[in-house]
Each structure stands twice: as structure tokens, then as C-alpha cells.
C-alpha positions as CSV (number, residue, x, y, z in Angstrom):
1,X,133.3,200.8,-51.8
2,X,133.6,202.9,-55.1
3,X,130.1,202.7,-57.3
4,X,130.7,202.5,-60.9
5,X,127.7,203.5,-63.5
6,X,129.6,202.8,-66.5
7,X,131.9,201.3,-68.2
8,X,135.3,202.5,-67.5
9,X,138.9,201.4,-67.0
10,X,139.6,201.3,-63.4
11,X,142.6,202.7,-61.9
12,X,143.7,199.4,-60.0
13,X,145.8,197.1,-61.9
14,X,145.0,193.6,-60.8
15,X,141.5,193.1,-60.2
16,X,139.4,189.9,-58.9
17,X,136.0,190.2,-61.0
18,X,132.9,188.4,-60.2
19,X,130.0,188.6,-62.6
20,X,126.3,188.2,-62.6
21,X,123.2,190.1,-62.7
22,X,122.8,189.7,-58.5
23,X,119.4,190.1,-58.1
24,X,118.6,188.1,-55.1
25,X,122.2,188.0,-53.7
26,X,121.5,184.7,-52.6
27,X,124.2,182.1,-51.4
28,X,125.5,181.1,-54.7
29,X,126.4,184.7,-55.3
30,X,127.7,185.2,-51.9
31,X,130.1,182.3,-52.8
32,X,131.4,184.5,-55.9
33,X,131.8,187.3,-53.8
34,X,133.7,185.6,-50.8
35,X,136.0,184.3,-53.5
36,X,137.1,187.7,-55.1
37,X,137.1,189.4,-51.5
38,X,139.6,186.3,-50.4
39,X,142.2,187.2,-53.3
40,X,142.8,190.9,-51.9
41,X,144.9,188.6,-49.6
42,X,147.3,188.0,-52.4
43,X,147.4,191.4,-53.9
44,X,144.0,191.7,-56.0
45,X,141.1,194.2,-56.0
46,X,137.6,192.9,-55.7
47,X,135.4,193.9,-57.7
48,X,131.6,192.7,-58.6
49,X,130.6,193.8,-62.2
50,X,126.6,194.0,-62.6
51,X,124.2,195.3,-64.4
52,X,122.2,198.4,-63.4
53,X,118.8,196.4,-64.5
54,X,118.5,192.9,-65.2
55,X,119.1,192.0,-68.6
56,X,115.9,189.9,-68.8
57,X,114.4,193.4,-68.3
58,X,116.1,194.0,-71.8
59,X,114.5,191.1,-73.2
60,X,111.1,191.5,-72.1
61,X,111.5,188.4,-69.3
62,X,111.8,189.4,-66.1
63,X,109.4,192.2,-64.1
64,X,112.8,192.9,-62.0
65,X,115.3,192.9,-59.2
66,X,114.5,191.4,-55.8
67,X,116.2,194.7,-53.9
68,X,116.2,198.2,-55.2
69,X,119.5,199.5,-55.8
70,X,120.0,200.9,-52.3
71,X,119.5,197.8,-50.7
72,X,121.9,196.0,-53.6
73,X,124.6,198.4,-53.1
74,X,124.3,197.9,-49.2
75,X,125.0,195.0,-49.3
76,X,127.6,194.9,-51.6
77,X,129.4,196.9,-49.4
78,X,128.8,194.7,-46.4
79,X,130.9,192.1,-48.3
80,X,133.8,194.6,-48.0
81,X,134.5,195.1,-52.1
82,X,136.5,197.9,-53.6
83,X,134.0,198.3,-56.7
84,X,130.6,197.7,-57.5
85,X,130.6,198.1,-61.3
86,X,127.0,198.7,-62.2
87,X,127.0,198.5,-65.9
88,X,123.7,199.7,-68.1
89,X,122.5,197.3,-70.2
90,X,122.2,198.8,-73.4
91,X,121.6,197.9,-76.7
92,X,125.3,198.1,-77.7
93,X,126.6,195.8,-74.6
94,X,123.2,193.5,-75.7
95,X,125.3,192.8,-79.2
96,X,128.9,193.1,-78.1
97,X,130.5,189.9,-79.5
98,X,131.9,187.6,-75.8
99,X,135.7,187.8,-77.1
100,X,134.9,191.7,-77.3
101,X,133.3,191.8,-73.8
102,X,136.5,190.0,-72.3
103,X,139.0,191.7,-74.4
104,X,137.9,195.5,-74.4
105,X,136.0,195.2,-70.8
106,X,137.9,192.7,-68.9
107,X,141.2,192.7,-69.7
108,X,141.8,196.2,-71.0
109,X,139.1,198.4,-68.6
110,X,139.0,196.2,-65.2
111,X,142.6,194.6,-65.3
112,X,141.1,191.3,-64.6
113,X,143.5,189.2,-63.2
114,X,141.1,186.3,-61.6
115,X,137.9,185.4,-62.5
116,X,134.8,184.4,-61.2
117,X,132.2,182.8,-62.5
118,X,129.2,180.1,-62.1
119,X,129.2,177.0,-64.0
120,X,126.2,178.1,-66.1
121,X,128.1,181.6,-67.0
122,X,127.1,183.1,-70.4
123,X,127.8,186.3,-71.9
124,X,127.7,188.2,-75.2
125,X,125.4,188.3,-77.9
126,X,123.2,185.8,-78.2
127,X,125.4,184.6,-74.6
128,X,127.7,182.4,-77.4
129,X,130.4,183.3,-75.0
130,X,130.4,180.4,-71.9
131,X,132.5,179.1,-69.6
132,X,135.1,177.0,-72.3
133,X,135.6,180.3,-73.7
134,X,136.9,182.1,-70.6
135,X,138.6,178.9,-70.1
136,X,140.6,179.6,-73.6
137,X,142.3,183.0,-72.4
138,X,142.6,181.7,-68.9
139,X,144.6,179.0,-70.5
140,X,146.5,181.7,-72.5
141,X,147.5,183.1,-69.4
142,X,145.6,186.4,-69.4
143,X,143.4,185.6,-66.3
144,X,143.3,183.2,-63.6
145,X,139.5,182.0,-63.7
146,X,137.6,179.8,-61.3
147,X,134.1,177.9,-62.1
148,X,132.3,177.6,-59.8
149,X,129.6,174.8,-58.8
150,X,125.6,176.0,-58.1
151,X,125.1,176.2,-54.2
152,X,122.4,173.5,-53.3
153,X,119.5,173.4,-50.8
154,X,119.5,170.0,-50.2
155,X,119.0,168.5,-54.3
156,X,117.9,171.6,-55.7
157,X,119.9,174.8,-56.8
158,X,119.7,178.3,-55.5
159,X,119.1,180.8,-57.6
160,X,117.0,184.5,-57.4
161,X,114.0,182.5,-59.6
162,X,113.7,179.5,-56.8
């Protein structure tokens, strides 16, 4: 698996992109992952774009991950990806505008061709950019892009919080 600490155009041209911040790596993420690591049947490179500390670090939220970055990127690899894209999360990328993020990183860096995300998926400043968004350019035909549902223990959702 090739380890990526910034933000730069890949050299594969048809890339399946899951994103998230991954910090517990629980069943809802491992869904993600399985579904970008089943499209390398029809041609596509997996690959999981991250951040390299949660953004709710950023944001004064959050104390941290759940595995240190050894443990992450172990297991990243177990799921058998090409990339692990582990982006900094800087003040720039904290005010990119969403229809920058998917234009300049997405489509023109990674060569997104399918995309994963969860139902609750924000991005961009002020995360303005959500799921109907992505669901404008996959509807333009620059992306295929699948939403998917939160995994459930019984009624209640997964997630690194619970």
C-alpha cells in the first residue's frame, strides 16, 4: 500500500475513493472500504483519503484518534488498498469551498471515478458540501458515487463516538 502525506495527483487514472476521518475503523468504515477494494474487480484503484489528525482536533472538539497512526495504517493495509491518502488538515483545506475540494482534489488530483461515502457525508467549509452535492456531478457523469446507509448494532448506529 502506497502512503500519501499530501495532497497530490496520483499516477493511477481511475480511482475508487472512500472518505472519512477513520478514527475507530469500525464496521461502518469497513463497509466503505470493502466497497472501493470490490471495484479493483472492474478496473479501479482503491484508495482511502484521510486526514492525518481528526479535524475536530482542528476545531478544538475531539482529544483524538482511537489508534496511532501505525496501528491506522496497518490496518489499512490489511484491507488490501493501493493508497492511503493521509491529508493534513490545515487551515487552507479547513476553508476550501466543497465544489473546490471535488473539483481540484477529486477529480483533477485522485481521478475519482467511484465514490464512497456515508449518508451523513459533509465536506468543505463550514461542511456546506453534502451528499446532494456529490450527487449533482455524479449526475453530470464525472463520478460514479454510492451513499451509503450507517451500519447498526441492533437500533443504534456505529460510529468511533458510540
Amino acid at each position: 500500500m502506497e502512503i500519501k502525506t499530501t495532497i497530490e495527483e496520483v499516477s493511477w487514472k481511475k480511482t475508487a475513493v472512500a472518505i472519512g476521518k477513520f478514527e475507530g475503523l469500525h464496521l461502518g468504515h469497513q463497509k466503505l472500504i470493502r466497497k472501493i477494494v470490490e471495484k479493483q474487480q472492474v478496473g479501479f484503484v482503491p484508495v482511502a483519503f484521510t486526514f492525518a489528525v481528526s479535524p475536530r482536533i482542528y476545531f478544538g472538539q475531539d482529544q483524538g484518534m482511537l489508534f496511532i497512526k501505525e496501528e491506522r495504517r496497518r490496518i489499512f493495509e490489511s484491507w488490501n488498498l493501493a493508497c492511503l491518502m493521509e491529508c493534513p488538515f490545515t487551515k487552507e483545506l479547513a476553508s476550501m469551498e466543497a465544489e473546490t475540494f471535488v473539483e481540484d482534489i477529486l477529480l483533477d488530483k485522485l481521478h475519482t471515478g467511484y465514490l464512497a461515502v456515508g449518508r451523513d457525508f459533509c465536506l468543505g467549509r463550514e461542511r456546506r458540501g453534502n451528499t446532494r452535492l456529490l450527487q449533482n456531478y455524479a449526475s453530470q457523469g464525472l463520478f460514479q458515487l454510492e451513499i451509503l446507509d450507517k451500519k447498526c448494532e441492533g437500533t443504534r448506529e456505529i460510529s468511533s463516538t458510540r
